[in-house]
C-alpha positions in Angstrom: 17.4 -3.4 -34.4 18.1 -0.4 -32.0 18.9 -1.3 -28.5 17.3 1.3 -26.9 18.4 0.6 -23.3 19.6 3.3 -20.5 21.3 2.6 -17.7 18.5 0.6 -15.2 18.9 -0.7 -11.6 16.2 -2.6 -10.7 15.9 -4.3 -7.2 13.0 -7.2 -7.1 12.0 -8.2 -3.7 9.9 -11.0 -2.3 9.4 -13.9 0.3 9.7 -17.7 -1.0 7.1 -18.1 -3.5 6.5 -14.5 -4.1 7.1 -14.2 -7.2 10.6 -13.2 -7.9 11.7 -15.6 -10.8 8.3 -14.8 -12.7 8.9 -11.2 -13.1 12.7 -12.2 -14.1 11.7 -14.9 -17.0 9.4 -12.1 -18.1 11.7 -9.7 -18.3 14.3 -12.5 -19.6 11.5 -12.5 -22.4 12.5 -9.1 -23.5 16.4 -8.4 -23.0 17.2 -11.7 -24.3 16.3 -10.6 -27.9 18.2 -7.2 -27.9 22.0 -7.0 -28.6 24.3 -6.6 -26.0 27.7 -6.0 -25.1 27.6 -8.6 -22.6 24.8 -10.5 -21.0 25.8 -11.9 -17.1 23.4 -14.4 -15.6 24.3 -15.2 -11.7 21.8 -17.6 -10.3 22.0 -17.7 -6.7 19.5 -21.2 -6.3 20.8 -23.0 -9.0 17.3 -23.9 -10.8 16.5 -20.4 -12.6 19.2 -19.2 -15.1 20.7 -22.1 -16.2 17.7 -22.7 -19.0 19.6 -19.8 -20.6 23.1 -21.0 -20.5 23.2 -22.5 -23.8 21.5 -19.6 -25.8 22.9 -16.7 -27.3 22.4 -12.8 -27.2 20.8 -11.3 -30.6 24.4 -10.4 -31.5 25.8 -13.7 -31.4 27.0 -13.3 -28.0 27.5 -16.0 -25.8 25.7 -15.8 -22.5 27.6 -15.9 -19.0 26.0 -17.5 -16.3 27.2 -18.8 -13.5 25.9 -20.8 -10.5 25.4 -20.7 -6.6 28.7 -23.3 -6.3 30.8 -20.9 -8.4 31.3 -17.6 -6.8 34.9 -17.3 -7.4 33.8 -16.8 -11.1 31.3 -14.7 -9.6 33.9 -12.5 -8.5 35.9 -12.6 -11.0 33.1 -11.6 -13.9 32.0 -8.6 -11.7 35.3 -7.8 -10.9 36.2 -7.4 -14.6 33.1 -5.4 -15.2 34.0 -2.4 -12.8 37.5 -2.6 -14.1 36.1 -2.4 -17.3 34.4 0.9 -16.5 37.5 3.6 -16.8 38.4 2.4 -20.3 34.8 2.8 -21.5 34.2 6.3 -20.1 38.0 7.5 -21.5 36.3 6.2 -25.1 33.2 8.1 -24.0 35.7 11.3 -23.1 37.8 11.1 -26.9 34.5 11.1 -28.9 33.3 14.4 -27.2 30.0 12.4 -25.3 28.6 12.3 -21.6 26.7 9.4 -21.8 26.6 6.8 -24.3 24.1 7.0 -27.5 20.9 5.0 -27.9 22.4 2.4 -30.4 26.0 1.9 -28.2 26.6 -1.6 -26.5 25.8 -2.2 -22.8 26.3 -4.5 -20.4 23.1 -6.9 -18.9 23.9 -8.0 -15.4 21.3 -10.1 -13.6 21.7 -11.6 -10.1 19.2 -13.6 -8.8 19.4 -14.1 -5.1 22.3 -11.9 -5.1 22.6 -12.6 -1.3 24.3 -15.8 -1.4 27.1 -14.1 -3.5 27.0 -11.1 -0.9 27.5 -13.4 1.9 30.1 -15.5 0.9 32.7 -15.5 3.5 35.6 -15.7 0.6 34.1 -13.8 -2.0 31.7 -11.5 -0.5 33.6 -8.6 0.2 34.6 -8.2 -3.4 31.0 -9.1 -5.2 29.5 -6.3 -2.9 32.4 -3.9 -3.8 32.3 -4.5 -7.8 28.1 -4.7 -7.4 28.4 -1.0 -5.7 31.2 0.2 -7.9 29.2 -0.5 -11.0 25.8 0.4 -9.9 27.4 3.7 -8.7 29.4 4.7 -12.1 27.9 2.6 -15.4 24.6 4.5 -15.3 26.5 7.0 -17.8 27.0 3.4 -20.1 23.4 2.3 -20.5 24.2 -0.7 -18.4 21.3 -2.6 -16.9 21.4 -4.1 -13.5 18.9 -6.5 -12.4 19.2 -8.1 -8.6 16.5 -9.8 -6.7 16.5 -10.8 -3.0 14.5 -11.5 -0.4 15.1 -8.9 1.7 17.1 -5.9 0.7 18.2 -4.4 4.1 20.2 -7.4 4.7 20.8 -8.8 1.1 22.2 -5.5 -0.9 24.3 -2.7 0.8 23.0 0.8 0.8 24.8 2.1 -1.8 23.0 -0.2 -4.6 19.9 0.1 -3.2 20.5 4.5 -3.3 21.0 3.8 -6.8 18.1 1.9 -7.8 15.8 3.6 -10.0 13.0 1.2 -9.4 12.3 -1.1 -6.9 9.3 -4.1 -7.4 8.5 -5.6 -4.4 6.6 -9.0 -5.2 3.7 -9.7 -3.0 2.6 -13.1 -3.8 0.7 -15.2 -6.1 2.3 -12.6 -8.8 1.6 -8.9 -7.4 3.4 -7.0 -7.0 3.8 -3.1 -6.4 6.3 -1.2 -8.5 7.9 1.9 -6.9 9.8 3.8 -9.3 12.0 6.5 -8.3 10.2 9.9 -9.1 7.0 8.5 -9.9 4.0 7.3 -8.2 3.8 3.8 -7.2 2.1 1.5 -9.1 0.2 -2.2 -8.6 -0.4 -4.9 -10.7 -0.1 -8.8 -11.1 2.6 -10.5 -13.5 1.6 -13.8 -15.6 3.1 -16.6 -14.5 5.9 -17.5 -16.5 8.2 -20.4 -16.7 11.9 -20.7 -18.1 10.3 -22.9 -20.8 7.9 -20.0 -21.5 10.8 -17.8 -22.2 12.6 -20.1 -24.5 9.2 -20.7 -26.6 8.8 -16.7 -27.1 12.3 -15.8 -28.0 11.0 -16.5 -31.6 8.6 -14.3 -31.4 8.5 -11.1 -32.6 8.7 -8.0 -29.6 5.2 -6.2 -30.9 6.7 -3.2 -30.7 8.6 -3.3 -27.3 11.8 -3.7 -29.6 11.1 0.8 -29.8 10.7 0.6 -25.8 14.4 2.3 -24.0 14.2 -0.3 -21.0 13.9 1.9 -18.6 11.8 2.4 -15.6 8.9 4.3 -17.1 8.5 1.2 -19.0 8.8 -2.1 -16.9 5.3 -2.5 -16.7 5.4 -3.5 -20.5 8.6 -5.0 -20.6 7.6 -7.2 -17.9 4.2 -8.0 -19.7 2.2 -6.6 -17.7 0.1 -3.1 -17.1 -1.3 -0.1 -15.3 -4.6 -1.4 -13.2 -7.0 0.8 -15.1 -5.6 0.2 -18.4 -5.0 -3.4 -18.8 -6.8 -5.6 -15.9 -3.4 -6.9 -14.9 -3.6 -5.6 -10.7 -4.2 -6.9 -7.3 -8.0 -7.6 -7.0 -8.6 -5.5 -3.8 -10.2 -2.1 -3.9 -9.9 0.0 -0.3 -12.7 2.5 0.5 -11.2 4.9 3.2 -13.5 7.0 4.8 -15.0 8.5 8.5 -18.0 7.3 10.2 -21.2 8.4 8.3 -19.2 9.1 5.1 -21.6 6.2 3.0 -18.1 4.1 2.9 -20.5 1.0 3.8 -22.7 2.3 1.2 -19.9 2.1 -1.3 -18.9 -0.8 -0.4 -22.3 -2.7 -1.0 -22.5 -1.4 -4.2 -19.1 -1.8 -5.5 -19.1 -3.0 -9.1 -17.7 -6.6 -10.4 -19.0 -7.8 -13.3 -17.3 -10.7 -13.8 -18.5 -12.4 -10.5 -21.6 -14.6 -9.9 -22.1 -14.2 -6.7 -21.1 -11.6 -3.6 -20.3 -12.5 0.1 -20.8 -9.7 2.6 -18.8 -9.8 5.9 -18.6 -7.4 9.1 -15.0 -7.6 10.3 -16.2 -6.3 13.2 -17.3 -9.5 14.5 -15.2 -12.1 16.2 -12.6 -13.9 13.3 -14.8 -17.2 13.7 -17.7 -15.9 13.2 -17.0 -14.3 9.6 -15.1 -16.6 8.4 -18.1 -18.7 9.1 -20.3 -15.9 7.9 -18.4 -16.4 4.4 -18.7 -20.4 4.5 -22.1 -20.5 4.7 -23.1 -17.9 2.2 -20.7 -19.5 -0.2 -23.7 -22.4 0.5 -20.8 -24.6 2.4 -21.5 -25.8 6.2 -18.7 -24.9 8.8 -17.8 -27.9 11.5 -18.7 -27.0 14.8 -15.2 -27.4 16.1 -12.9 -26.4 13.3 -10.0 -24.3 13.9 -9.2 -20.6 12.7 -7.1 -22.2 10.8 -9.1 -25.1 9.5 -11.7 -22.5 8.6 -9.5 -19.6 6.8 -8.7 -22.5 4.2 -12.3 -24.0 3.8 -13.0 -20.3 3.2 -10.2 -20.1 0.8 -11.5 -22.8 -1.3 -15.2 -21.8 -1.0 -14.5 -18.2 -2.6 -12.6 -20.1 -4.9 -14.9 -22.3 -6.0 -16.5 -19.9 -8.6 -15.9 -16.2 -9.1 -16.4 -14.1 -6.0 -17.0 -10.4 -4.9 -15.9 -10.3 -1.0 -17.2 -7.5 0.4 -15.2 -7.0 3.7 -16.5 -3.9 6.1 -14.6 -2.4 8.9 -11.0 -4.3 8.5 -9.8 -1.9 11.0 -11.7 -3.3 13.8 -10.2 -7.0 12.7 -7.6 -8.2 15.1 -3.7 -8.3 14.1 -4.0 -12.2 14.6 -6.7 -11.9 11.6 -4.5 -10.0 9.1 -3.2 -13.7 7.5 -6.9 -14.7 6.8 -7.6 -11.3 5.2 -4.4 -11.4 3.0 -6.0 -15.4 2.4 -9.0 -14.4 0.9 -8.1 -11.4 -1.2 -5.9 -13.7 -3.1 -8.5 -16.2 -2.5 -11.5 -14.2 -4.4 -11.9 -13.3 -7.6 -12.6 -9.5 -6.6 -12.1 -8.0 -3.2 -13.8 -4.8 -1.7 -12.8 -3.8 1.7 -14.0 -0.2 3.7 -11.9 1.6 6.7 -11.8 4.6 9.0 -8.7 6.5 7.5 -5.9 5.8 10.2 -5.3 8.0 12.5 -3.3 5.8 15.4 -0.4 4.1 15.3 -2.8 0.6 16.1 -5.2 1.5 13.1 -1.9 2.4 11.0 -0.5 -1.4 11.7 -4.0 -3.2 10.9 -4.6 -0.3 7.7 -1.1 -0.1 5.9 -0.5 -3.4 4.9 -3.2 -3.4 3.0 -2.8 -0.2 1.2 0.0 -1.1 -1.5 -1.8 -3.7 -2.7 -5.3 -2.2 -3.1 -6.8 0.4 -5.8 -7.4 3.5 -2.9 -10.3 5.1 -2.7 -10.7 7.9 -0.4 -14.2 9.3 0.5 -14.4 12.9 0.8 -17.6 14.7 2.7 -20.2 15.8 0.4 -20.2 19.7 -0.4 -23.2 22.2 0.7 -24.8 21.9 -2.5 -25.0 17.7 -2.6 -25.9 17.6 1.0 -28.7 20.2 0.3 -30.1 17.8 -2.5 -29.5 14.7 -0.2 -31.9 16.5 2.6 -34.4 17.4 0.6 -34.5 14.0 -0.9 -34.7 12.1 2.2 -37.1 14.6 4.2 -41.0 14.3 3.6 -42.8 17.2 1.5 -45.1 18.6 3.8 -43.4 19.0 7.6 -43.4 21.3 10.1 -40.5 24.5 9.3 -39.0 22.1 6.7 -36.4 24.6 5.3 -35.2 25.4 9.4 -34.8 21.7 9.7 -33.0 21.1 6.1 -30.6 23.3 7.5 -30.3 22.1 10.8 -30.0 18.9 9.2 -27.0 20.1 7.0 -24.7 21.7 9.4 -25.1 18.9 11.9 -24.5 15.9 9.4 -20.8 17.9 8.5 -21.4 16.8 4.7 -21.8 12.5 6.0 -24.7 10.9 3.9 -25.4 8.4 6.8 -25.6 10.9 9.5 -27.9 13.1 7.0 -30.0 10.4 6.2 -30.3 9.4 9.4 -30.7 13.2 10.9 -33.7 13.1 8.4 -35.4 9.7 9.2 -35.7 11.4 12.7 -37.0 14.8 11.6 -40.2 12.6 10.4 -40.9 12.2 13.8 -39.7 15.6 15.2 -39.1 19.1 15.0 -36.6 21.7 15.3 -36.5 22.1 18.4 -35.8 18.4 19.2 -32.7 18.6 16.4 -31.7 21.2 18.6 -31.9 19.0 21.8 -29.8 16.1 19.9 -27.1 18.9 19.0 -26.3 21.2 22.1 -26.0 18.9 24.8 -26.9 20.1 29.2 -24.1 21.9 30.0 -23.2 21.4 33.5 -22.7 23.7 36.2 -19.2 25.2 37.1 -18.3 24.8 40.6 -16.2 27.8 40.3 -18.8 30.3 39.7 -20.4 28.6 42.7 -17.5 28.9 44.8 -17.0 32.6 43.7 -20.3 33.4 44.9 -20.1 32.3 48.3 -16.7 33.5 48.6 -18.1 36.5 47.6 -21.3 36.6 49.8 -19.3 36.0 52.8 -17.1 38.6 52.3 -19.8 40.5 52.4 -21.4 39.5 55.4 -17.8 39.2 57.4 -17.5 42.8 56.5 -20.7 44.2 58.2 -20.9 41.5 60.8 -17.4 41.5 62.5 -14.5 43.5 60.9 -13.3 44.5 57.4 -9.7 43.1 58.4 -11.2 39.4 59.1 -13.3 39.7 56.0 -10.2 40.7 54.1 -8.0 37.7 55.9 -10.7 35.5 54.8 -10.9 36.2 51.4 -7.0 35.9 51.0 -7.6 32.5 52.6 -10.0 31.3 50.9 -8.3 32.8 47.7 -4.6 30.5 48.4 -6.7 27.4 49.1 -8.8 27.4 45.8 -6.0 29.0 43.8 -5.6 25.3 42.4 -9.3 25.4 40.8 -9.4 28.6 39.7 -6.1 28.1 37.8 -7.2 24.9 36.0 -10.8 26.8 35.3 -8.7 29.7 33.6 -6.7 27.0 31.4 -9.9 25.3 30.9 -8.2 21.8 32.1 
């Protein structure tokens, strides 16, 4: 069997109960039943790796691992690994080759936790500098590098993370979103899988991934799972983006779940009590009168999950910050999740918007184009009306391409005319004080002049001129 691997770094990211070990037992599932050169476990809780110490690599190999109470071996193992590195490229250099070929021998290193090594106050310093050294120079080898963390800014120095060619950041409740360097991000949920699962499948045959370089265009099926659109496996939240009047509402309302038997509707724009209530009591559960926020976010947890849901949230951006937790609780609460926005455009929408983006299938809604708004208008507007084709395009240059401001422009026409769509578009302008200063400035220079003396008409004008200077300046600027 060809091992078909190229030099990976992959960094796997995640809070407590994210989902960290699941994606590394899946991809445990696959690398455990390729040869190696050498296979180096480093569990940094204690509870995840050691399942594997006993087994072997396909090769025969014996498998490394070591645990949280034995960093000095952690050190030492890495350290022999970036020592390691110059022979290998000098046997590289004598054969005439770059880089090593497909069937060559590499080196699987996995940390999980890889903190609690970095940290060490004895053996820190030189984990970090081996960890950098290799990610840095055995790309060339087809080694394959896999740390997880919790937080990478404070877990794994800069120069390993520059390296990285993909990075999977696990959300929770298995998604995750997969950023691979190059390539557009991707979403998606991972199985949940045990160390017992792994041991029961390395007898199983690798349908085909055995072909598969493990590399990052190819996580997603190494790890068992898939794109969104092509294999179901993805975070169950769909985000329509769009301005006021765009039909994002409209979208939302007729989003399309299948699989569901039932679909809650909620205006985010109310208070957070009242829709979580809202989604209580159309999930046919009654709310106590004096519950807490809290109290009520997980009644409505367990109410969507009761039987499959489509949760239709409208306007999260209006939601408070202190009602982003209950959000996040019932998209992973609901079977399906449909959510509509304004497209962000301060730094306050950005904080209440963003979060939800990477873990939602985006869909931006664009303004309709001359043509569709045309065919919307005459749709909505009666046949027989009063200078119909005036209004239709009245209609069409005020509504700027928004179904819900064309419909509504057109609901209005049944009632009115031109001339009214007219009134609704150009607003009173009010009067200028300028020009009505200007006049009287000018009128009395005028009547100064033939009254009295063309010298005190003159002196008044200058007068007058200094002391409004101010106005006329920010008329000019139009300020």
């Amino acid at each position: 069997m060809s091992l078909m691997v190229t030099g990976l770094r992959l960094l796997i990211t995640g809070s407590t109960r994210s989902g960290k070990s699941t994606s590394v037992h899946a991809f445990l599932q696959d690398a455990l039943r390729r040869p190696w050169k050498k296979i180096i476990l480093l569990d940094g809780k204690g509870v995840e790796l050691f399942h594997y110490k006993e087994l072997h690599a396909t090769n025969a190999l014996p498998i490394v691992c070591y645990g949280p109470n034995e960093l000095d071996k952690w050190a030492e193992v890495l350290s022999d690994v970036a020592a390691n590195l110059e022979p290998r490229f000098q046997a590289l250099t004598s054969k005439g080759l770059r880089s090593a070929a497909p069937d060559d021998l590499a080196i699987l290193i996995l940390a999980d936790e890889v903190q609690i090594g970095n940290r060490d106050k004895t053996h820190g310093r030189s984990i970090k500098q081996s960890l950098t050294r290799i990610a840095e120079q055995s790309a060339a080898l087809g080694d394959v590098m896999v740390l997880t963390c919790q937080r990478e800014q404070n877990s794994v120095p800069p120069a390993i993370r520059a390296n990285c060619d993909a990075k999977l950041r696990m959300l929770g409740q298995g998604f995750f979103m997969l950023q691979p360097e190059g390539l557009p991000s991707v979403s998606g949920r991972l199985a949940y899988t045990t160390p017992q699962d792994t041991l029961n499948h390395l007898s199983v045959p690798l349908n085909g991934t055995a072909n598969l370089r493990v590399e990052k265009e190819n996580l997603l099926k190494i790890l068992g799972a898939d794109r969104p659109h092509d294999a179901g496996a993805r975070a169950n939240a769909t985000l329509y983006l769009g301005k006021p009047g765009s039909g994002r509402t409209y979208c939302l309302q007729n989003h399309h779940a299948p699989k569901t038997k039932r679909t809650v509707y909620v205006d985010l724009n109310e208070s957070h009590k009242t829709w979580l209530t809202a989604i209580i009591e159309q999930c046919g559960a009654g709310a106590p009168p004096r519950a807490t926020i809290t109290q009520l976010a997980t009644m409505t947890a367990l109410a969507l999950q009761a039987e499959p849901t489509l949760l239709l949230m409208d306007n999260i951006d209006k939601a408070s910050e202190k009602a982003r937790p209950s959000i996040h609780k019932m998209i992973q609460a609901a079977y399906q999740v449909a959510m509509s926005a304004e497209p962000p455009q301060t730094e306050s929408q950005e904080r209440k918007v963003n979060p939800f983006i990477p873990r939602c299938d985006v869909i931006r809604i664009a303004p309709l184009t001359p043509e569709a708004a045309a065919a919307l208008a005459e749709e909505q507007l009666p046949p027989i009306l009063e200078r119909r084709d005036a209004i239709k395009r009245r209609i069409i240059q005020m509504g700027q391409g928004h179904p819900a401001t064309i419909v509504s422009l057109c609901r209005q026409a049944k009632k009115g005319t031109l001339s009214e769509l007219r009134k609704m578009e150009t607003a009173a302008k009010n009067v200028s004080l300028l020009w009505v200063i200007l006049v009287v400035l000018i009128a009395s220079f005028i009547v100064l002049r033939y009254q009295y003396d063309s010298y005190v008409a003159t002196f008044a004008l200058i007068a007058a001129t200094v002391i409004f200077r101010p106005l006329f300046y920010r008329s000019i600027r139009g300020k």
